[in-house]
C-alpha positions in Angstrom: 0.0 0.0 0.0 1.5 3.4 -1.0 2.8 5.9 1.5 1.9 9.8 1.8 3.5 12.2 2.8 1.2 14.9 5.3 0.0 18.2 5.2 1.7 20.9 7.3 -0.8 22.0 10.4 -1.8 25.0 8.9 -2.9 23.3 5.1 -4.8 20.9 7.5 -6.1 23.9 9.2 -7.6 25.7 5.9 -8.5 22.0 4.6 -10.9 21.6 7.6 -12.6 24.7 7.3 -12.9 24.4 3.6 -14.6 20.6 5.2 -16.4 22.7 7.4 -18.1 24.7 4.4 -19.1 22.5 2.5 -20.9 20.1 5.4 -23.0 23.2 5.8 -24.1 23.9 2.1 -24.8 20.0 2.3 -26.8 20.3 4.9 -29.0 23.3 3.6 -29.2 21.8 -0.1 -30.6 18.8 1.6 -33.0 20.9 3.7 -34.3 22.3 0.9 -34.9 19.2 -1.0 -37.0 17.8 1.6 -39.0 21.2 1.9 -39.5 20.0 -2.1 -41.3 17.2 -2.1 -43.8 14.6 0.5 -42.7 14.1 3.8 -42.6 10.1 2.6 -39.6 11.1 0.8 -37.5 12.3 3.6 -36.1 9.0 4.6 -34.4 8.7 0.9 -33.2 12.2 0.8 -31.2 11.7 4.7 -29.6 8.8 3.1 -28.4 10.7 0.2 -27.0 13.3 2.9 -26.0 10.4 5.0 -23.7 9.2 2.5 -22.0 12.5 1.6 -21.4 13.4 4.9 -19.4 10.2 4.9 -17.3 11.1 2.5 -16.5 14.3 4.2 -15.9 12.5 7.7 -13.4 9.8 6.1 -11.3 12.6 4.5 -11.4 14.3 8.7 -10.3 10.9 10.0 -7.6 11.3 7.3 -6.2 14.3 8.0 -6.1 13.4 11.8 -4.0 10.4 10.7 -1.6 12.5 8.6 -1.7 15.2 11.1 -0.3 12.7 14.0 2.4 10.3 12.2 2.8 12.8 9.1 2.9 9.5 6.8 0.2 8.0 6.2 -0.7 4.8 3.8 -3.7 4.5 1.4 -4.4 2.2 -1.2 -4.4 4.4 -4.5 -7.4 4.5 -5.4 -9.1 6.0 -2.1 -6.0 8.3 -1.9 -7.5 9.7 -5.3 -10.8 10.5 -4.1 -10.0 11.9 -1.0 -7.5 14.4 -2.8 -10.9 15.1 -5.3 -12.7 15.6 -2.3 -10.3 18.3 -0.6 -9.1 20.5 -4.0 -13.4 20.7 -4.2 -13.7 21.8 -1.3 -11.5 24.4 -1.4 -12.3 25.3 -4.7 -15.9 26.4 -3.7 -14.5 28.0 -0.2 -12.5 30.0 -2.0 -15.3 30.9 -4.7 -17.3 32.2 -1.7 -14.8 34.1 0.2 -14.0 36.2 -2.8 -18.0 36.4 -3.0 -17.6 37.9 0.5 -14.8 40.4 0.2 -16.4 41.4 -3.0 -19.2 42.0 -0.7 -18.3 43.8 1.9 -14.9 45.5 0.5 -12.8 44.4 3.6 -9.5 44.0 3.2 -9.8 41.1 6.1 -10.8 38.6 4.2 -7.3 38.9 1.8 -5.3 36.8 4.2 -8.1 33.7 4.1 -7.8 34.1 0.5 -4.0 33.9 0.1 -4.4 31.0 2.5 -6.8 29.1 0.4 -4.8 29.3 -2.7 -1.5 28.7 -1.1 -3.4 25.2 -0.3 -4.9 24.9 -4.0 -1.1 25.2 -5.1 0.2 22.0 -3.4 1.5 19.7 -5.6 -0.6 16.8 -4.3 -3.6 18.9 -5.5 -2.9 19.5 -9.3 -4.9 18.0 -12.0 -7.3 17.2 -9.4 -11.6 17.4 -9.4 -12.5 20.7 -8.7 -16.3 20.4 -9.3 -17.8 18.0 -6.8 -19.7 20.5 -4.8 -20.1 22.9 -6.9 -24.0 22.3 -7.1 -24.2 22.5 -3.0 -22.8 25.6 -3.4 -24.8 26.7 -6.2 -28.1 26.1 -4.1 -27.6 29.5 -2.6 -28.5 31.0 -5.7 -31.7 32.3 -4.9 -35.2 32.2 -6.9 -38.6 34.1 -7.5 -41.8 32.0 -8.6 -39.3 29.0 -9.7 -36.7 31.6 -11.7 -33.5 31.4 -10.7 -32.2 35.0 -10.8 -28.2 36.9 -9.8 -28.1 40.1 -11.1 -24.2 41.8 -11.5 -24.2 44.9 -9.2 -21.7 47.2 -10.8 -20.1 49.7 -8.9 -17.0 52.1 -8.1 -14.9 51.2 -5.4 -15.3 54.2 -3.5 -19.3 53.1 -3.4 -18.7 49.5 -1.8 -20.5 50.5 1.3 -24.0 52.0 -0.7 -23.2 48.8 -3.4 -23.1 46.1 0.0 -26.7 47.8 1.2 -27.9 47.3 -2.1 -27.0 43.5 -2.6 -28.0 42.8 1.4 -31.7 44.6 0.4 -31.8 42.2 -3.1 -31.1 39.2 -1.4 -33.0 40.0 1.6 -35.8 39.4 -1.3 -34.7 35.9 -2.8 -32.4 37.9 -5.4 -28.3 36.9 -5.2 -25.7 39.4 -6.4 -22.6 39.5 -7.7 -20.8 42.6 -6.5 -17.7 42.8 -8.8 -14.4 43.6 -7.2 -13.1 47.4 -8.0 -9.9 47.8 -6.4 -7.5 50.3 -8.2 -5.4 47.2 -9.2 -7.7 43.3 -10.4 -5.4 41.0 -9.6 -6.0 38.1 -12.5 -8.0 35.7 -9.9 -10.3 38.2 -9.5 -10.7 39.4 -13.5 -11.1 35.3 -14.2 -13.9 35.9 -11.4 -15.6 38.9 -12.7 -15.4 37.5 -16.4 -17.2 34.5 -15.5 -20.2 36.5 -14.1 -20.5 38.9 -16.6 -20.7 35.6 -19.0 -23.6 34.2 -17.1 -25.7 36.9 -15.6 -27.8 38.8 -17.9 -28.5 41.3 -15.7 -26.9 44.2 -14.6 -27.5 46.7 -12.1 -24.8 50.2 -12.4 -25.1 51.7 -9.4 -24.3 55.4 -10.9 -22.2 58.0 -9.3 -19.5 60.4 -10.3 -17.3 57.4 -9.0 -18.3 55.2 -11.4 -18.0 58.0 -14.3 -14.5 57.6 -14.1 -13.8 53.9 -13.5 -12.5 52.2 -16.1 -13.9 48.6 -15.0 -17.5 49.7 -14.4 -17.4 51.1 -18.0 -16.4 47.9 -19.3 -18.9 45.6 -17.4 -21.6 47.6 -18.4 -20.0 47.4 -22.4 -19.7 43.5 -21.9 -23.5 43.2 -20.8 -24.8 45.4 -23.4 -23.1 44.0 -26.2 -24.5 40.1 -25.3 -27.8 41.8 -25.4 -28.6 42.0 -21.8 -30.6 43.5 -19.2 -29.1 47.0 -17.2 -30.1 48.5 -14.6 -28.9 52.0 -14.3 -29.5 53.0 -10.5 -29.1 57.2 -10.6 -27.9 58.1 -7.5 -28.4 61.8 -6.4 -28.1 64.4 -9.0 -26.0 62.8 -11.4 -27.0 63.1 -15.5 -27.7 60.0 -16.8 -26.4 61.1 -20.2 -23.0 60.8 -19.2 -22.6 57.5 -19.2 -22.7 56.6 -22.9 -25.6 53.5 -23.9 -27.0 53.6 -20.2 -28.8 56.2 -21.6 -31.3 54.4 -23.3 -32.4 52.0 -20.8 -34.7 53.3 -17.9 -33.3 54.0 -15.0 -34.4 54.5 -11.6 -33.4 57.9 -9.2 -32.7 57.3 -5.8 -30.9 58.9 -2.9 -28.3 57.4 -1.1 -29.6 57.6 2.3 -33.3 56.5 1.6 -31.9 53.3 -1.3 -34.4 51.2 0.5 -37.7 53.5 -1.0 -36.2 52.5 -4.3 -36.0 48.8 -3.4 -39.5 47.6 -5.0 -39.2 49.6 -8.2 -35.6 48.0 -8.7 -37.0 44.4 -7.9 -39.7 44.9 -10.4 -37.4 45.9 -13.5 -35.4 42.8 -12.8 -38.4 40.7 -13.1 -40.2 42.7 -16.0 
């Protein structure tokens, strides 16, 4: 039976939370499935559950093995899956901590990140399964009357706070949101991440101010949106022209004031649905 080397205690640190995450989204997709269907059903759906969480406890009862004789044996096969298992864990952990910096715009969460994908880099991890949770994760993706909607919140930098209000109001009504990152400098993780949004939502919000006049990157995610032929948004904030912000123009937009965004909240929900 081949030997393995172990993980170092932090990498068995990250590994555990990125465990952690993905027990949880189990656990609410399976939740939700049962609130689907007859309650004669259950029993089959807490096997399915039973069975992943299984999967999830014998790569834990692996990384306490490695983390107490640092060698450990496996035959090669179940080495292979349990490696699957942990580079898709942290694939979709670190899919939704850059979902929450984008979020909230705090710098805090940079150090998780760099830890994540200092574990993604192992060798041991390369050429691995990256998607076999990625539908547990997906499940957060909210829905109205059956639809599955994310809209792509686009917005300066300097108006992360106003943008985070926004997406916490939208989702507070079964709406997700993609709040694209807008730091002076997009590091190329976080252009890959924006890319593949703006590739699958087809609807964006612009969250207008004199801010995002003069980004470069909101400018563009609004061109990328509008040239697929998709929905915007525009969301005029305080006395700003709407004419200066080239195609936006032509779709209808909706005034609001910073301070009283949640007055606006119905009238943006409805042009998302229309």
């Amino acid at each position: 039976m081949p030997s393995y080397v172990g993980f170092y205690d932090e990498t068995i640190g990250i590994i555990a939370e990125a465990l952690n995450f993905v027990s949880k989204r189990m656990e609410e997709f399976f939740e939700a499935q049962k609130g689907a269907v007859d309650a004669s059903h259950h029993v089959l759906i807490g096997e399915e559950y039973k069975k992943q969480i299984e999967r999830i406890d014998k790569v834990r009862e692996v990384l306490v093995m490695a983390k107490d004789m640092h060698v450990y044996q496996l035959d090669e096969k179940t080495h292979t899956a349990i490696m699957d298992i942990i580079r898709s864990a942290l694939e979709v952990f670190l899919q939704d901590t850059l979902d929450a910096r984008a979020k909230t715009g705090l710098p805090a969460f940079d150090s998780k990140i760099e830890e994540i994908r200092r574990a993604i880099s192992l060798e041991g991890f390369k050429n691995r399964e990256t998607k076999l949770f990625d539908k547990y994760y997906q499940a957060r993706t909210q829905s109205i009357e059956g639809r599955k909607v994310e809209v792509f919140l686009s917005y300066a930098h300097e108006n992360r706070v106003l943008a985070g209000k926004v997406a916490s109001l939208l989702k507070n009504r079964d709406i997700d949101v993609f709040l694209a990152h807008e730091d002076i400098e997009v590091s190329e993780e976080w252009r890959k991440e924006i890319l593949k949004h703006l590739k699958t939502d087809r609807i964006l919000i612009a969250l207008l101010t004199p801010e995002y006049e003069r980004s470069v990157w909101t400018n563009q995610e609004a061109g990328y949106v509008l040239g697929k032929e998709g929905k915007s948004i525009p969301l005029i904030v305080g006395n700003v022209d709407i004419k200066k912000f080239g195609f936006l123009e032509s779709f209808q937009g909706i005034p609001t004031l910073e301070g009283n965004i949640e007055d606006s909240i119905d009238e943006i929900i409805e042009a998302i649905l229309k």
